[in-house]
C-alpha positions in Angstrom: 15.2 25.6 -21.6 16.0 29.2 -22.0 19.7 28.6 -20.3 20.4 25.3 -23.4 18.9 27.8 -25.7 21.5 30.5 -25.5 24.7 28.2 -24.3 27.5 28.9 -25.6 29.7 24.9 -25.3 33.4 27.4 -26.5 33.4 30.1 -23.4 34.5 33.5 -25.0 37.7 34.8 -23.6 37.2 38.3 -21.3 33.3 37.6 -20.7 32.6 39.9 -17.8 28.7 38.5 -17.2 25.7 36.9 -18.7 22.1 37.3 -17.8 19.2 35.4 -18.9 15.6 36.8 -18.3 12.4 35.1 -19.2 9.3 36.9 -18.4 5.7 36.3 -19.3 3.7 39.7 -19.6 0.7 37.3 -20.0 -0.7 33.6 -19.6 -0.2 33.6 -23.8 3.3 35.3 -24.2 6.5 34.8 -23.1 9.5 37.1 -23.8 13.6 35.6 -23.2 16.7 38.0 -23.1 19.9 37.0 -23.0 22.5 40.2 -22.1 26.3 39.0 -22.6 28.3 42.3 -21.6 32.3 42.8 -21.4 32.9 41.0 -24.3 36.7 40.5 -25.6 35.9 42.4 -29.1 37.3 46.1 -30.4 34.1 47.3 -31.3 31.4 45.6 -29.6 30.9 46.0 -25.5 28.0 43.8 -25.2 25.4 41.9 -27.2 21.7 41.2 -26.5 18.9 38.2 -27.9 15.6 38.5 -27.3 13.0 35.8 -28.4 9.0 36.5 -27.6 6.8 33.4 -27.9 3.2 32.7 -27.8 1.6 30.0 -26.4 -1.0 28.5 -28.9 -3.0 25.0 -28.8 -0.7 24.1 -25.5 2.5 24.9 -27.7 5.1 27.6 -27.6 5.6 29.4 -30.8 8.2 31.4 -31.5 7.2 35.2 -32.5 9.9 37.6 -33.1 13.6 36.9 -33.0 15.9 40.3 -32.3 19.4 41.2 -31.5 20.6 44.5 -30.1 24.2 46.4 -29.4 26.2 48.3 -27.1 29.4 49.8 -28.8 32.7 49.9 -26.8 33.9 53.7 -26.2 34.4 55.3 -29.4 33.0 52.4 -31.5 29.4 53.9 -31.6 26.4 54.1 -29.9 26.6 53.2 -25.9 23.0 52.4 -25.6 21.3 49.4 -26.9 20.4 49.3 -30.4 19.7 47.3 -33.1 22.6 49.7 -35.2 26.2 47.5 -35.6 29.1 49.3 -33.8 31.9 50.4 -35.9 
């Protein structure tokens, strides 16, 4: 599920790698990240999505929704934030 939720059908030219981690912390929360570095983009170096869930009445619900950024040398910041590079 988590690999159809974050697939991209148009593959971005100079994608270096793509991870996708799910964890569950608990039996009642789940956490996804998706980490897309080496991206083809003047600014931007990589991008990450994270999505937590929790599992209520035998359904997933969706929790938080967040995005973070690592800025290419001399674009910005060069550790993840939620900040956009420049």
């Amino acid at each position: 599920m988590a690999v159809q939720l974050f697939s991209n059908e148009e593959e971005q030219e100079g994608r270096k790698s793509e991870d996708i981690l799910v964890t569950y912390p608990t039996r009642e929360r789940s956490a996804i990240v998706q980490t897309v570095v080496g991206l083809a983009d003047d600014s931007v170096g990589g991008i990450r999505h994270r999505i937590e869930l929790r599992r209520t009445s035998n359904k997933w619900e969706i929790v938080w929704v967040g995005r973070q950024y690592k800025c290419q040398p001399g674009r910005g910041h060069q550790d993840w934030s939620g900040t956009l590079c420049s």
